[in-house]
Structures are given as structure tokens and as C-alpha cells.
C-alpha positions as CSV (number, residue, x, y, z in Angstrom):
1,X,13.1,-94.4,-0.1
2,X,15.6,-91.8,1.0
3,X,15.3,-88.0,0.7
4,X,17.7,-86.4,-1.5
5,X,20.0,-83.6,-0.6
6,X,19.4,-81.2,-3.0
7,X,15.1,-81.4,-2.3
8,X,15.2,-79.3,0.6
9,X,16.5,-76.3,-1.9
10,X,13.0,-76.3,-3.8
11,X,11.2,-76.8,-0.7
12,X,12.5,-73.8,0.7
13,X,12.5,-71.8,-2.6
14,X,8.8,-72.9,-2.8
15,X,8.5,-71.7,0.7
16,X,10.4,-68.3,0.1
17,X,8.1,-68.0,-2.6
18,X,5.2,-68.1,-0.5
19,X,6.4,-66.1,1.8
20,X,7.1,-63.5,-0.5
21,X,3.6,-63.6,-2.0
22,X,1.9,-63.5,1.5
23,X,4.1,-60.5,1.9
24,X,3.5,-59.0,-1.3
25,X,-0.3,-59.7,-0.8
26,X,-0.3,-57.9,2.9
27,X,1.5,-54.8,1.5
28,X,-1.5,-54.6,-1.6
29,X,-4.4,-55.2,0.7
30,X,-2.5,-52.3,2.7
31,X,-2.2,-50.1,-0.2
32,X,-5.5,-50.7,-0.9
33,X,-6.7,-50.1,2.2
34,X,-4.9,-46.7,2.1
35,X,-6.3,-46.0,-1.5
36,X,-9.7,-46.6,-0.6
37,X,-9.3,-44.1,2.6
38,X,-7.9,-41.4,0.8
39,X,-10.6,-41.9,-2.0
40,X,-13.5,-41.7,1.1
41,X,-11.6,-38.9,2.0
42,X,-12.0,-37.2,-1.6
43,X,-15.7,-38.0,-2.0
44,X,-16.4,-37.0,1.5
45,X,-14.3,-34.0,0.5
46,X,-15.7,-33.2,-2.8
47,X,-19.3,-34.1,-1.1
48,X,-18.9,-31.2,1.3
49,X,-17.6,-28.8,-1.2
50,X,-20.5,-29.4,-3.6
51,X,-22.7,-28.6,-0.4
52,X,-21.1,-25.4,0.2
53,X,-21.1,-24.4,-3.4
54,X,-25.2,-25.3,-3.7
55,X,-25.8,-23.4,-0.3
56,X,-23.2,-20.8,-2.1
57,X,-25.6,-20.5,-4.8
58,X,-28.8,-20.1,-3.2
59,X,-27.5,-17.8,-1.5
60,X,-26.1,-16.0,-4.2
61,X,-29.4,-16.3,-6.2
62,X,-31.2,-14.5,-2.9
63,X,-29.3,-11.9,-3.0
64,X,-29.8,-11.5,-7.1
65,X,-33.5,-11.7,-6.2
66,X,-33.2,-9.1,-4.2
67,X,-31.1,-7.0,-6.1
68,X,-33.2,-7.3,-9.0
69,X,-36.2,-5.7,-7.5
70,X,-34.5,-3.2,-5.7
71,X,-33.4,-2.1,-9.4
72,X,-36.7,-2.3,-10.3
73,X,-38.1,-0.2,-7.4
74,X,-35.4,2.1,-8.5
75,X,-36.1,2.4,-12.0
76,X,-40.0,2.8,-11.1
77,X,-38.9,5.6,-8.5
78,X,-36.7,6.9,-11.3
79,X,-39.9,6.9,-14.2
80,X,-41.9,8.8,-11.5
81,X,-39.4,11.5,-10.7
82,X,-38.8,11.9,-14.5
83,X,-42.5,12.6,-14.6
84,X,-42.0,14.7,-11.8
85,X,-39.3,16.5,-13.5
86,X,-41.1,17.2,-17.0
87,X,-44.2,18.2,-15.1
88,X,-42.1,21.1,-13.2
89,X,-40.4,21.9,-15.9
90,X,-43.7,22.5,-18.1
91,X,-44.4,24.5,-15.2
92,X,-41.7,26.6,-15.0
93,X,-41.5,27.1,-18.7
94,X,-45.2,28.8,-18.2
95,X,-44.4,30.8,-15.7
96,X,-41.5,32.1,-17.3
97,X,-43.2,33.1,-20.3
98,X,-45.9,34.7,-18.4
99,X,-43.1,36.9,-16.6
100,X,-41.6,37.9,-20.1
101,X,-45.2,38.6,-20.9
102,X,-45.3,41.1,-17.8
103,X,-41.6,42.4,-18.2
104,X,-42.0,42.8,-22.0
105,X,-45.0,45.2,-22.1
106,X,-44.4,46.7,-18.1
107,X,-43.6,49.8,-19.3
108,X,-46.5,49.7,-21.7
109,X,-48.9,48.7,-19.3
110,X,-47.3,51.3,-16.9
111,X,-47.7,54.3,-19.4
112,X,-51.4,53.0,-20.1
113,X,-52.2,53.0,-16.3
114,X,-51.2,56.4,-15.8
115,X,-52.9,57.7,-18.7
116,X,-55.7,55.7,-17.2
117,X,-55.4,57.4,-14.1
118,X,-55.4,61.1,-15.5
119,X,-58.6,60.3,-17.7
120,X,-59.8,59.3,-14.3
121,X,-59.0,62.1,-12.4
122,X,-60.3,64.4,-15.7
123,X,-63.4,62.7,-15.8
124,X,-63.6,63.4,-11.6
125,X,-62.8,67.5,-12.2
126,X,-65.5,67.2,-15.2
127,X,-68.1,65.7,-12.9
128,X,-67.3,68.0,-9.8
129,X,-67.9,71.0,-11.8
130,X,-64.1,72.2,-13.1
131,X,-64.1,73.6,-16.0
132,X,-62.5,72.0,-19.2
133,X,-60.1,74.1,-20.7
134,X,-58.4,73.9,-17.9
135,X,-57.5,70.4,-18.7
136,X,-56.8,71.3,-22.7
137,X,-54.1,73.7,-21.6
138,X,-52.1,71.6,-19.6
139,X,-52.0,68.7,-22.0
């Protein structure tokens, strides 16, 4: 049995071919390789992100809780000194009808003082002995 010329062209097609697919299959378990790295590298990635964003949010919420009752401190402190507010204002309202009162009927009170004051000082010259008429002429 002899070997044929024109055989050693498949066998080394067949072995090109081989070659070619151990090549082929390198370069994919490569590219996979790479694939997979850069999708560790997103999970890892998107992993730490996520952390950031939860601590991000606690945070966040803290700092709502505390705004929330420092509103309401405020709002409390605000109802108070609204209280406060009406309360002196009441006040005041008194007081200033009390001074219209006295500023309204000052000279009326004035003019009855001082007729109270000569009555007095009538009824005094009466009592020490003075005599009446005196008093009748004058007036």
C-alpha cells in the first residue's frame, strides 16, 4: 500500500483546521476571561455604590429626623409665643382703655377735685368759726 500524493493536502487542512480551532478556542476562553473580570468589576462596582447609597440614606433619614423635631420644637416655641403675644396684647388693650378712661374725663375729674377742695376748705372756715357770707359773696 502506498501513500498517495495528494493525502498529505487533507492532513494538513485537517491539521490547519485544528489549529485554527485551538486558536479560536484560546482567544474565547480569553475573551471570556476578560468578560467575566469586567463583570466582577461591575458587581463589585455596583456593590459598593449600593453601599454608599444605603449609608447615603441613613444618613439622609438622620438628618430628616432631626429636622423634623427641630420643626416641631419650633412650631411648639412658636404656639407659646403666640399665646404670649395674645396674652400681652389683651393686656395692653386694657391698659389702654383704662388711660382713655383717665384722659377722657381728666379734666372732669380735675374740675371736681378742686371744687372738692374749696367745699373742703369751706367746710374748715365753717368749723373754725368764719363766718358764712363771706363765702356766698365770693362765689
Amino acid at each position: 500500500f502506498k501513500k498517495s500524493g495528494g493525502g498529505g493536502g487533507v492532513i494538513q487542512m485537517l491539521e490547519k483546521i485544528r489549529q485554527d480551532a485551538h486558536a479560536d478556542e484560546a482567544e474565547l476562553l480569553a475573551t471570556e476571561q476578560n468578560s467575566q473580570k469586567a463583570y466582577e468589576e461591575i458587581v463589585q462596582d455596583s456593590n459598593e455604590a449600593l453601599t454608599a447609597d444605603e449609608a447615603a440614606i441613613v444618613d439622609k433619614s438622620k438628618l430628616m429626623e432631626e429636622a423634623t423635631a427641630e420643626k416641631s420644637e419650633t412650631d411648639a416655641s412658636l404656639l407659646v409665643n403666640e399665646q404670649e403675644f395674645t396674652t400681652l396684647d389683651e393686656t395692653l388693650s386694657s391698659y389702654h382703655l383704662d388711660c382713655d378712661f383717665v384722659v377722657k374725663y381728666f379734666a372732669t375729674r380735675q374740675q371736681a377735685r378742686t371744687e372738692e377742695l374749696e367745699a373742703i376748705a369751706q367746710a374748715k372756715a365753717i368749723l373754725s368759726g368764719a363766718k358764712f357770707e363771706e363765702f356766698l359773696q365770693e362765689a
